[in-house]
N, C-alpha and C positions, 0 to 999 in steps of 0.2 A: 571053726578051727579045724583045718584039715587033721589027718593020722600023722603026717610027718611032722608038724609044728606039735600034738598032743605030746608025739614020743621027744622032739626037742627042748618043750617044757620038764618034762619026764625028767630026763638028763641030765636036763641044769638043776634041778630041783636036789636030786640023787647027790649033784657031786656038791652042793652046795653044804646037802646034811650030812654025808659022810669025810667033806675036807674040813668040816668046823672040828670034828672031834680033836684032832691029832692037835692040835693048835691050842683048842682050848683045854685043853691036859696041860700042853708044855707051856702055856701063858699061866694057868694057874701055879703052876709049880713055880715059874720066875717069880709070881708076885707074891710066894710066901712073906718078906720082909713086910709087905702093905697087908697080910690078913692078919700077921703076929701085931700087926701098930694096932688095927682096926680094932681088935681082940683088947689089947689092952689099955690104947685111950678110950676107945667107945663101949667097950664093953657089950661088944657084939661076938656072938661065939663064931668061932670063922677057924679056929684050930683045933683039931683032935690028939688025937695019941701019935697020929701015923701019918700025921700032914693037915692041909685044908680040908675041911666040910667039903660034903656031896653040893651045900649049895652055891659056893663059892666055884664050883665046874661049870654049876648047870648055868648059872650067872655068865659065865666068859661062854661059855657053849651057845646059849640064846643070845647076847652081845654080838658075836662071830657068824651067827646067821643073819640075824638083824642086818648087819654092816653088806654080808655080802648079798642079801636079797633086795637092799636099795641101791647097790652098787648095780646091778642086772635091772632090776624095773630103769634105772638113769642111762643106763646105755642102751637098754629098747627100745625109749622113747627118744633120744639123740636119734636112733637109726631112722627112726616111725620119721622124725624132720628132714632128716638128709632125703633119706627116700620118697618122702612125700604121701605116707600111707595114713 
C-alpha cells in the first residue's frame, strides 16, 4: 500500500469515527420511547435519571460504524470489479 492510499484509509477511517458520534447521540435521543419500553417490558436497565445509559450510545455508536465500514469495504470492492484490480 502506497503513502497515498495509507493516508486515504487514514481519512475514511477518521470521518467514519468522528461522523458516527453526532448520529448516534441524536439516534439515541429519538429512540428514548424504545429504551423506556425495553426498560419496562424487559426489564433491561436502558434509562437513568437524565436520559439513556452510556450503553444504549455506545450500542448505536458501534451499530453507526458497523453499518458504515461495510458500506466502504462494498463499494472498494464494486470498484476492485469495475476496475479490474
Amino acid at each position: 500500500m502506497t503513502g497515498h492510499q495509507k493516508l486515504r484509509v487514514f481519512a475514511v477511517v477518521l470521518a467514519i469515527v468522528t461522523g458516527s458520534l453526532p448520529l448516534a447521540f441524536i439516534t439515541t435521543i429519538i429512540l428514548m420511547p424504545f429504551w423506556r419500553w425495553l426498560e419496562a417490558d424487559l426489564g433491561v436497565e436502558s434509562i437513568g435519571h437524565s436520559g439513556p445509559l452510556d450503553w444504549c450510545f455506545w450500542t448505536m455508536y458501534g451499530l453507526y460504524m458497523l453499518i458504515f465500514i461495510l458500506a466502504w469495504i462494498d463499494s472498494a470492492r464494486k470498484k476492485r470489479q469495475v476496475t479490474g484490480d
